[in-house]
N, C-alpha and C positions, 0 to 999 in steps of 0.2 A: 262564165258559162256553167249551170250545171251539171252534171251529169246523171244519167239513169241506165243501170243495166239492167239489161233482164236476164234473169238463171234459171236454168233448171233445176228443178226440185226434186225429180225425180224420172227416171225414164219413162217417154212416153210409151202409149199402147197400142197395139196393132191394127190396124183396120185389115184385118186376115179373116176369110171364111172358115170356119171349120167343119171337119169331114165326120166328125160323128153327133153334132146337133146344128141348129138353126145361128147361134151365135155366128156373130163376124167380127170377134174382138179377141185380142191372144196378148198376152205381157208374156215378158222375159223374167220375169221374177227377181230372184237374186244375180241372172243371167249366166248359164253354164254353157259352155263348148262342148262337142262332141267329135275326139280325133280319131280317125280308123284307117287304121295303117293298113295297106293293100301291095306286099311288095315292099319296093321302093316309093311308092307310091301316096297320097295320103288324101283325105277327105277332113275336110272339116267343117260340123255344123254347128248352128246356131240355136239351142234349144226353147222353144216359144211353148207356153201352156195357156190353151184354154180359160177365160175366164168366167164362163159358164158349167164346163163339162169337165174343167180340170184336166182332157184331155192333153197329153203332150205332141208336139209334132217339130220338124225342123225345116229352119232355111240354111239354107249351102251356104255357105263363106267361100271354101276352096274343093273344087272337084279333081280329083287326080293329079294332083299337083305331084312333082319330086319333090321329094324332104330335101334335098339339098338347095331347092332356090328357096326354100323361107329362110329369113333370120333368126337365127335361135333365140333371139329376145323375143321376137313375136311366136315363134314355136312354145316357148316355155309359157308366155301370155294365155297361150291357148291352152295348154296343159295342165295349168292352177287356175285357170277361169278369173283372168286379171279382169274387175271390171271397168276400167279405163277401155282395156280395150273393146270389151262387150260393146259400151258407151259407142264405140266410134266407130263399130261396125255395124251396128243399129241405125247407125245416124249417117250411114254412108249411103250418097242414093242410086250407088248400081248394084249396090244388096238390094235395095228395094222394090229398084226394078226388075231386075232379075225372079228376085221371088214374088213380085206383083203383090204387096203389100203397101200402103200406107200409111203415116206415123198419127196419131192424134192426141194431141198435145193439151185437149184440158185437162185443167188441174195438175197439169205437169212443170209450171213457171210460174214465177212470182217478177212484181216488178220493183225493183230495190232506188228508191228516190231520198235525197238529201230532203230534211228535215228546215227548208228555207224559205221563209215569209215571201211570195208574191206580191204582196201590199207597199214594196220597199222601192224596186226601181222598176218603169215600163221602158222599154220592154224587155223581158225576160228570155234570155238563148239557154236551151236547153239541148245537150244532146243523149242521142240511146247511142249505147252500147250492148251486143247481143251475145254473149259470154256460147251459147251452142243457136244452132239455127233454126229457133223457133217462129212460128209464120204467126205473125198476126198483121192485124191491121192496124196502121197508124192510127186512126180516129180511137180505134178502141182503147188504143193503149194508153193513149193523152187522155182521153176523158176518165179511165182510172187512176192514170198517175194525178190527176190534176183537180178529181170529183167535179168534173164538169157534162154537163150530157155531152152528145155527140153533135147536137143542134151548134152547140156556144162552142163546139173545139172548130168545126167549120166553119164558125164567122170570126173568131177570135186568133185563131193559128196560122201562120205564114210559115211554107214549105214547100223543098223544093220536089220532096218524094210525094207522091199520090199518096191523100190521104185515105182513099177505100180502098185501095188493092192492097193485098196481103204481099209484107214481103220477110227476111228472116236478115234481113242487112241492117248496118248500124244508118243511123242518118241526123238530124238536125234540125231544130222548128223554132219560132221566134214567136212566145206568147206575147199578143198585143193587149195593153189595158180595157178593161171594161169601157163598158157605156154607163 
């Protein structure tokens, strides 16, 4: 069987409106936390900029929280702008609902494929592995990993995941020999 994963390359970008131009696209940059202590109290946001207007603006992570129910590991996270954790609270989808954003992911993934002759044994088991939860389509992704159109990945690929629905789960397909 071989294997294929796909990684991120880099953080995706926002599909966010912004409040001082027409743009509806925001990255996180190098991604920074914003912590404001209130009391006992604590706020913490997620700083997103503009990639039009370079405006800055933020999504909430945590609203009034007590400093005593975080873990210090993840408090100190927030406080040196760890981007592991940026990574995972970007990538978490009741941030996203909450702030009514969603993530878009071109040119944010690459697909990482072993370097092995199809010409050798039919049929070929292949599985993906999805290293963060990036949505594509199966058809898509076979006919890049494979440089096949999308015509010959549907008459030639056996699977048990749908191959046009988008999904960001690992799964498995069984290349069958040409004609």
């Amino acid at each position: 069987m071989l294997p294929w994963v796909v990684r991120r390359t880099r953080l995706p970008l926002l599909s966010l409106r912004c409040v001082g131009c027409p743009s509806e696209s925001a990255t996180t940059g190098e991604g920074r936390f914003r912590v404001n202590a209130n009391g006992k109290l604590l706020d913490v946001w997620l700083l997103v900029r503009c990639v039009s207007c370079d405006r800055t603006g933020k999504l909430t992570v945590h609203e009034r929280v007590p400093v005593r129910s975080f873990d210090p590991a993840e408090l100190h996270g927030y406080r040196v702008n760890d981007p592991e954790l940026v990574a995972s609270r970007l990538l978490d989808p009741l941030l996203a609902r909450r702030n009514r954003f969603t993530l878009d992911w071109t040119g944010a993934w690459r697909l990482d494929t072993p370097t092995a002759l199809l010409d050798e044994a039919w049929p070929v088991q292949v599985e993906v592995v999805f290293e963060d939860p990036v949505p594509v389509r199966p058809d898509r992704l076979i006919a890049q990993g494979l440089g096949l159109s999308r015509n010959e990945v549907l008459r030639r690929i056996k699977c048990d995941t749908p191959l046009r629905r988008t999904t960001s789960s690992g799964f498995a397909f069984t290349v069958m020999a040409g004609d």
